[in-house]
Structures are given as structure tokens and as C-alpha cells.
TORKOL-4160 file (C-alpha; in steps of 0.2 Angstrom, whole numbers, padded with zeros to 4 digits, m for minus):
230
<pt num="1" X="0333" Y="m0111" Z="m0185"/>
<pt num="2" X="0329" Y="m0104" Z="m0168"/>
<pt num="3" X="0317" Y="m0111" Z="m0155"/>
<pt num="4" X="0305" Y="m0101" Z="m0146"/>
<pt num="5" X="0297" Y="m0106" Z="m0130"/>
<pt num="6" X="0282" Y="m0096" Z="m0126"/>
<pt num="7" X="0274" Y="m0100" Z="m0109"/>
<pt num="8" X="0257" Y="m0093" Z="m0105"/>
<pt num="9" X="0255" Y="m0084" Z="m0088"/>
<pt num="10" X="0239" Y="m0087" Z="m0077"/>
<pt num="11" X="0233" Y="m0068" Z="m0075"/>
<pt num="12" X="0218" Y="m0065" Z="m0063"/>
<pt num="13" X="0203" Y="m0059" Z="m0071"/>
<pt num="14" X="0192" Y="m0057" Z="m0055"/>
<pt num="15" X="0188" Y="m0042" Z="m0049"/>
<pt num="16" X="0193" Y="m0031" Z="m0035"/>
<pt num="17" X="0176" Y="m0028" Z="m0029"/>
<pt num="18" X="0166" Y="m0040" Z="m0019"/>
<pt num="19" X="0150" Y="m0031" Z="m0016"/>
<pt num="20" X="0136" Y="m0017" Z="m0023"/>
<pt num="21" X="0126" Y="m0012" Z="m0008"/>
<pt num="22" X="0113" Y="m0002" Z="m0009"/>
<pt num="23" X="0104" Y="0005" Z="0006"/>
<pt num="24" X="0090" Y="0008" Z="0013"/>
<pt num="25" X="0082" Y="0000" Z="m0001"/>
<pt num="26" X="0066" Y="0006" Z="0006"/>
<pt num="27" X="0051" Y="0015" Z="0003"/>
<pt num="28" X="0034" Y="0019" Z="0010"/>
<pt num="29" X="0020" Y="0015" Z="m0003"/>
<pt num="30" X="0010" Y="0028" Z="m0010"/>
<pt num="31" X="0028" Y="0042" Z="m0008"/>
<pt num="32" X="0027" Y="0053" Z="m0020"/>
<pt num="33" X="0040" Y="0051" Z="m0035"/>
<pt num="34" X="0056" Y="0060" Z="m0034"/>
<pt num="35" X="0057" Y="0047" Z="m0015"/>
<pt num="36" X="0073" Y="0045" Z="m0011"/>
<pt num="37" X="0075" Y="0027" Z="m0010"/>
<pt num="38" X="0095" Y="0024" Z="m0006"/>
<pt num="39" X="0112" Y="0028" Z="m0009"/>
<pt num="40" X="0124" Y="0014" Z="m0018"/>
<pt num="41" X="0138" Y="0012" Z="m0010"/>
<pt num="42" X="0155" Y="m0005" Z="m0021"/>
<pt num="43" X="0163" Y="m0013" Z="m0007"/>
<pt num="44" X="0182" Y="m0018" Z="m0014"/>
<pt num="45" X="0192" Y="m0032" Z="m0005"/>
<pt num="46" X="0202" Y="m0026" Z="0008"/>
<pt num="47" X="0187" Y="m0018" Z="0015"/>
<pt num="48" X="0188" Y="0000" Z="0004"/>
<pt num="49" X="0172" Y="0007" Z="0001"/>
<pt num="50" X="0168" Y="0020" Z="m0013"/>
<pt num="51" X="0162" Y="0034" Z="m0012"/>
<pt num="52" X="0175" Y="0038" Z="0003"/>
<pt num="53" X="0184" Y="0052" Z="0007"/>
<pt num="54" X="0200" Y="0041" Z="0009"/>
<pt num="55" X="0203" Y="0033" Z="m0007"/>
<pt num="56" X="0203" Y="0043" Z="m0026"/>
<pt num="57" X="0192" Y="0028" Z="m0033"/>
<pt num="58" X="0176" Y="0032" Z="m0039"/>
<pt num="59" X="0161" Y="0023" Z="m0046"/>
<pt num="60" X="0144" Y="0026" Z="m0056"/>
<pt num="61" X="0132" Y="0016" Z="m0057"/>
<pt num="62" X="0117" Y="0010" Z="m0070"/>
<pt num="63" X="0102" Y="0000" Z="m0073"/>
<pt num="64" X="0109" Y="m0017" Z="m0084"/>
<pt num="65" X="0095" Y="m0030" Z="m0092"/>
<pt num="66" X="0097" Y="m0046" Z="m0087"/>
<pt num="67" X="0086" Y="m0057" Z="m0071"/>
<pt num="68" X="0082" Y="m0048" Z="m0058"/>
<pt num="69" X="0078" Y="m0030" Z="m0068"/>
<pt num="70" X="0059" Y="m0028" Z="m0068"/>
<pt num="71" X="0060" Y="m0012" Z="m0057"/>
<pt num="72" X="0072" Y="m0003" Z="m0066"/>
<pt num="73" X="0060" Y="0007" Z="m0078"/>
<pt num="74" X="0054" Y="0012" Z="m0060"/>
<pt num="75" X="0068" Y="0022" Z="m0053"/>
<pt num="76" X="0083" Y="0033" Z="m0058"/>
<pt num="77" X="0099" Y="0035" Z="m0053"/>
<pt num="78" X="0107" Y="0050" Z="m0050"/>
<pt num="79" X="0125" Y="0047" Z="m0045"/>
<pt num="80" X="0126" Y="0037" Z="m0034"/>
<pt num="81" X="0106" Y="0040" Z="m0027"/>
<pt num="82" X="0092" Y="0030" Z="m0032"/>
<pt num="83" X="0076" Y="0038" Z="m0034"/>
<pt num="84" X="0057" Y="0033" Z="m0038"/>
<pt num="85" X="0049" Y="0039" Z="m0053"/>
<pt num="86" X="0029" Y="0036" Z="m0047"/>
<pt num="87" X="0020" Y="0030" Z="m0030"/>
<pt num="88" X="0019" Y="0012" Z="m0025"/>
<pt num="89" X="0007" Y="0003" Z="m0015"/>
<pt num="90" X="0012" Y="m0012" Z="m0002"/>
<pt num="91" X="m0004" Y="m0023" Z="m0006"/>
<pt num="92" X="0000" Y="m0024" Z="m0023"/>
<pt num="93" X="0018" Y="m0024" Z="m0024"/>
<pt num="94" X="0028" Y="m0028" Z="m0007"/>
<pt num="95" X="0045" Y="m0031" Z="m0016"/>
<pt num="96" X="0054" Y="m0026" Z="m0033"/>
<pt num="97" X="0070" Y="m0029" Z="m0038"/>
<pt num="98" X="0084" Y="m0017" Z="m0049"/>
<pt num="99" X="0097" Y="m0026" Z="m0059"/>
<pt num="100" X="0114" Y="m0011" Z="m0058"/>
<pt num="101" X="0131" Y="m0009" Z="m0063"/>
<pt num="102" X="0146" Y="m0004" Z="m0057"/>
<pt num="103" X="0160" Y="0004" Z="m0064"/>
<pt num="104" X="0177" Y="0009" Z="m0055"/>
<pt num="105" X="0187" Y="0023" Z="m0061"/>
<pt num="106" X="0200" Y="0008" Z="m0058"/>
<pt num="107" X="0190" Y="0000" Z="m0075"/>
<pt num="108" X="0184" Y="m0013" Z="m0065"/>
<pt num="109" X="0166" Y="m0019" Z="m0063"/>
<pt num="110" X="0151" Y="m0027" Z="m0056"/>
<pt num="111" X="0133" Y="m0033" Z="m0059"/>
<pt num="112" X="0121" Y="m0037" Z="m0045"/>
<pt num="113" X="0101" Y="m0038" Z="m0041"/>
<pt num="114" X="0097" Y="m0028" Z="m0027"/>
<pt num="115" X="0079" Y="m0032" Z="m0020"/>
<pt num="116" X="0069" Y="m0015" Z="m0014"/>
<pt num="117" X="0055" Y="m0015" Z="m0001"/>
<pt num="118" X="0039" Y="m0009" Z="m0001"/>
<pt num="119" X="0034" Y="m0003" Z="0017"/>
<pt num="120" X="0017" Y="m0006" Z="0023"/>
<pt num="121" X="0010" Y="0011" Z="0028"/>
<pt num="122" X="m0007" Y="0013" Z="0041"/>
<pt num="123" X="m0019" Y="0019" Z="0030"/>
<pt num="124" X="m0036" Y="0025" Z="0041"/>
<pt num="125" X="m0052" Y="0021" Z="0035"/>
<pt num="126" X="m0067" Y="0030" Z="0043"/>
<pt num="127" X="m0079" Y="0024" Z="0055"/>
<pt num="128" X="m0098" Y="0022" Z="0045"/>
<pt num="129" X="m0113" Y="0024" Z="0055"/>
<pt num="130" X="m0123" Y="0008" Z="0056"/>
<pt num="131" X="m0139" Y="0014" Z="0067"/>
<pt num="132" X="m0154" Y="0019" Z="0060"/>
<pt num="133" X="m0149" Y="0008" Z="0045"/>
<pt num="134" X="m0133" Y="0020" Z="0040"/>
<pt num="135" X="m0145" Y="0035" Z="0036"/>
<pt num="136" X="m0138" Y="0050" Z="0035"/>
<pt num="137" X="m0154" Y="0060" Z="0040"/>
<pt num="138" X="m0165" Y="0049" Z="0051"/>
<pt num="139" X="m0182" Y="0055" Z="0053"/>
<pt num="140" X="m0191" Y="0049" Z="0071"/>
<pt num="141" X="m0208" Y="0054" Z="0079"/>
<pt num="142" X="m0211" Y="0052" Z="0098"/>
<pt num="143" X="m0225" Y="0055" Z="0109"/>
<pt num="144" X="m0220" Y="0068" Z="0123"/>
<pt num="145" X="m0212" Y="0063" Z="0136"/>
<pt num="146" X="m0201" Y="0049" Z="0131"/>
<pt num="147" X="m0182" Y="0053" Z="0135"/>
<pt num="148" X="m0173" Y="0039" Z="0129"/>
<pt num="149" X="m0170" Y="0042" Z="0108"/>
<pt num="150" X="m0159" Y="0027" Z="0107"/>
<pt num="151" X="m0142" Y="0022" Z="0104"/>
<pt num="152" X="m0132" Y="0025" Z="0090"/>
<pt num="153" X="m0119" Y="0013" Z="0084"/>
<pt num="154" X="m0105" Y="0013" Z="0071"/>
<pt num="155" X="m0091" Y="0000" Z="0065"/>
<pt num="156" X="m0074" Y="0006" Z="0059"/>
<pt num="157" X="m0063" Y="m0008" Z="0047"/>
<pt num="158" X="m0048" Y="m0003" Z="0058"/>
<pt num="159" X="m0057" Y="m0009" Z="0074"/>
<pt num="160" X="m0052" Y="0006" Z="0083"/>
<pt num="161" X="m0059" Y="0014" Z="0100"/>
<pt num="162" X="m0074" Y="0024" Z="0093"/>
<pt num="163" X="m0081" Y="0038" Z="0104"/>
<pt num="164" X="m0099" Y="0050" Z="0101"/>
<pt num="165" X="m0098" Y="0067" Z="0101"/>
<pt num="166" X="m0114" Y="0079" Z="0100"/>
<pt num="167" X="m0112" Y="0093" Z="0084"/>
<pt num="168" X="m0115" Y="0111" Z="0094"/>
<pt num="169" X="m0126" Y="0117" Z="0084"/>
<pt num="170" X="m0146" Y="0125" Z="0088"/>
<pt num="171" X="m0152" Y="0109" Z="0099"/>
<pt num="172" X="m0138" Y="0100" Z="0105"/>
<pt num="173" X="m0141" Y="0107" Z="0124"/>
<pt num="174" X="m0158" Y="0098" Z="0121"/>
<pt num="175" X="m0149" Y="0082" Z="0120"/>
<pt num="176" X="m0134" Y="0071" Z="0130"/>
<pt num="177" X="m0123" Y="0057" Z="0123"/>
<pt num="178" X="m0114" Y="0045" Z="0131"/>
<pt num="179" X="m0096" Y="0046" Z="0120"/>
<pt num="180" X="m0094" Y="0028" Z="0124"/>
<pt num="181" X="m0111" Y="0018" Z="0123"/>
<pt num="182" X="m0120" Y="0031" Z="0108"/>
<pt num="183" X="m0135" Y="0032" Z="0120"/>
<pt num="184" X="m0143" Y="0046" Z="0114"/>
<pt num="185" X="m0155" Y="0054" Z="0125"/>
<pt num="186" X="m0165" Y="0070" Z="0129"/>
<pt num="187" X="m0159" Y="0080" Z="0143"/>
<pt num="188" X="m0177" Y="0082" Z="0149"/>
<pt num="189" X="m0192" Y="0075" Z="0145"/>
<pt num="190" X="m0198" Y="0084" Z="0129"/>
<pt num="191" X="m0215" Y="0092" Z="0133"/>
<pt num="192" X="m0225" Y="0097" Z="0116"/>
<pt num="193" X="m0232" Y="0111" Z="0128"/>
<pt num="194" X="m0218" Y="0118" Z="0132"/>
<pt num="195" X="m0206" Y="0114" Z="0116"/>
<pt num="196" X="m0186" Y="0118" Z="0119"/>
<pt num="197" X="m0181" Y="0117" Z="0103"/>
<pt num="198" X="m0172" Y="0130" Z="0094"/>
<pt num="199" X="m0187" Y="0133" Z="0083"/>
<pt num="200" X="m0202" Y="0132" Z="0099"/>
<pt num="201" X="m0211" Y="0122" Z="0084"/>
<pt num="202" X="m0207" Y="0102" Z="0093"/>
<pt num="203" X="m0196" Y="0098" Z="0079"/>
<pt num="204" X="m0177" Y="0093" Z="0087"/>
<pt num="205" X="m0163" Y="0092" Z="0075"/>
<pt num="206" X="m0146" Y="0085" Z="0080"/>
<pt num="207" X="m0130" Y="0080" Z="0073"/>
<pt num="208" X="m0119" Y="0067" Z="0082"/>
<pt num="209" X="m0102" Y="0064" Z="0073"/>
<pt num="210" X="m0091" Y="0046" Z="0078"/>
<pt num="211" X="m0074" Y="0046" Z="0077"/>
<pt num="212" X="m0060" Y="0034" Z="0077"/>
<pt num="213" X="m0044" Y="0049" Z="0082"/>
<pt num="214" X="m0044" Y="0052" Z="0066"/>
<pt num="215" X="m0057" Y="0052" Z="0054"/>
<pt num="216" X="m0076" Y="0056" Z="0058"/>
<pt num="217" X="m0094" Y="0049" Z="0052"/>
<pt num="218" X="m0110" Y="0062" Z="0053"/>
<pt num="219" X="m0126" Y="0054" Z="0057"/>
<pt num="220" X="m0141" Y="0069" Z="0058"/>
<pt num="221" X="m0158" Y="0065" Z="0067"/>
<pt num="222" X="m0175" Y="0077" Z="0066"/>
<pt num="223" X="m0188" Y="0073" Z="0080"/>
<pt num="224" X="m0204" Y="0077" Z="0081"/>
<pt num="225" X="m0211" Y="0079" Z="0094"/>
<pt num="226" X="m0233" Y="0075" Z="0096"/>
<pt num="227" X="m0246" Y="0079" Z="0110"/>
<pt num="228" X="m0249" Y="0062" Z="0120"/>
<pt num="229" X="m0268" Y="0069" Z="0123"/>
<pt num="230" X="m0266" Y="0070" Z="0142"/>
């Protein structure tokens, strides 16, 4: 009878990589899908990274289950490119997060979380007309001889610098604004005698848009003008 001693060898069963990165890991909300989001990128020890041009490794990558997946159905990956599959939007959804593995062509592996973020983008709102309770057509009757009109004003949720422009259209050379204040005023003293109006019937009609750089607001004014009886 022969005795066999059998001694049991430790063997390592970490793996070589240390790290999945994936980078930018951003998008702007409402990109269309088909954004490019990032490119994934296994950091082994000894500080190879795959994909490189220096080293014969490879790695793919996929979407695993587990904590931390609830964005997966929301992208694909494509190599070793992440890409959205529909818009997002930063108020609703700042962050989401993507659960992945790697693979080496080595047969190693890793599974990490990787958080994504959602970039706020400046969305412009236009400026709304406030004077003459927000109408878009305001009707007004003067006696002759009043110049002033009045001022129009506006608010813009973006708390922009607003400014007044006159529309050039048939009567606007009757008329001057101030870009700034919205003072609206006739150029000369309308006389019902001697009407300047496009028409020669004392009926003005003006357009004055606001505008915040970017988006505009049209408020329209008709003014008839009526004999003061002097």
C-alpha cells in the first residue's frame, strides 16, 4: 500500500483588470437618439488599457442585470460605443446608470455600474406681452391731438433683456418706440383733419414685436382717431 500526499495550491482567481471606464458618459437632454454617449475603454493592472494599439487584447462589452441596470434598455452598445436609443430631459431625469460587462480576449472579466448624466440645456421661452391685458389685437380711440399711446410692456420667464421693435408695415412711420421703455408714441399729433394714416380714413394700425435675442411676441394696436370739435 502506497501513500499519496496531495497538497492543494492557492491559485489567484482575481482578475487582471481593475477598472471599466466609460467616458464622456454624457449627454444633452432632448439629443436625438442614435447620440453618441461614450466610448468604453478595461483598465488592466500594470496600467494597459484596451482598446490600444500596443497590446493584442481585446474586449466587448454588454448590458448585464443586476443593481445599478435601469438604463440599459435605454442605450446600445456597439463595440466598444454607447449610444441612446430616445431623447432625455434633465428636469425629469438628471442621472441614469448602466450595469455592463467585460470580457477580454484573455477570458477574463468584469462587472461594473457606470452612472450617465443628463446635461441641462438652455431652453428659451418667449417673452408674452402683458400690456393692454396680453391682447393680441388692442383696439383704442383717442381724440385728436393726444400723442402719447402708452407704453407697452412684456415679461419673459428667462428674465432676459427685452427690447421693442416697431413692424414696418403701412403706418409704422406714424409711430416711434422706444426699444427699451415700450413707450409708444405718435410721431406727430394725429390731426382727424389731416389723417396720416395709410388709409386717410383716421384709423392707425401697428405692429410692435418684443424680443428676448431670440424669440419674439407680436402685440397689434388699431387707433381710431375722432374729431375733438374745435
Amino acid at each position: 500500500e502506497q501513500l499519496l500526499k496531495i497538497q492543494v495550491v492557492d491559485v489567484s482567481e482575481v482578475s487582471s483588470i481593475e477598472n471599466i471606464e466609460l467616458a464622456p458618459a454624457t449627454i444633452p437632454e432632448n439629443s436625438p437618439a442614435g447620440t453618441r454617449v461614450g466610448s468604453f475603454a478595461t483598465l488592466l493592472k500594470g496600467g494597459l488599457r484596451i482598446p490600444s494599439q500596443d497590446s493584442s487584447i481585446s474586449a466587448s462589452y454588454e448590458f448585464i442585470s443586476g443593481s445599478g441596470d435601469s438604463g440599459n434598455a435605454l442605450f446600445t452598445i456597439t463595440g466598444n460605443k454607447l449610444t441612446s436609443n430616445r431623447p432625455f430631459d434633465h428636469e425629469l431625469e438628471p442621472f441614469t446608470s448602466i450595469r455592463v460587462l467585460s470580457k477580454t480576449s484573455e477570458g477574463e472579466s468584469m462587472v461594473k455600474s457606470l452612472q450617465i448624466q443628463i446635461l441641462d440645456v438652455f431652453e428659451n421661452t418667449p417673452p408674452t406681452f402683458t400690456s393692454f391685458e396680453g391682447k393680441e389685437l388692442v383696439e383704442l380711440t383717442f381724440l385728436e391731438n393726444k400723442q402719447v399711446v402708452g407704453i407697452l410692456s412684456a415679461t419673459d420667464p428667462d428674465d432676459q433683456i427685452l427690447t421693442y421693435a416697431l413692424m414696418k408695415e403701412a403706418d409704422y412711420a406714424a409711430f416711434t418706440l422706444s426699444s427699451a421703455t415700450g413707450l409708444l408714441t405718435f410721431a406727430e399729433k394725429p390731426d382727424f383733419e389731416n389723417p396720416k394714416d395709410a388709409n386717410q380714413n383716421n384709423v392707425y394700425e401697428v405692429g410692435v414685436l418684443v424680443s428676448d435675442g431670440i424669440k419674439t411676441d407680436l402685440q397689434r394696436l388699431r387707433i381710431t382717431i375722432l374729431d375733438d370739435g374745435l
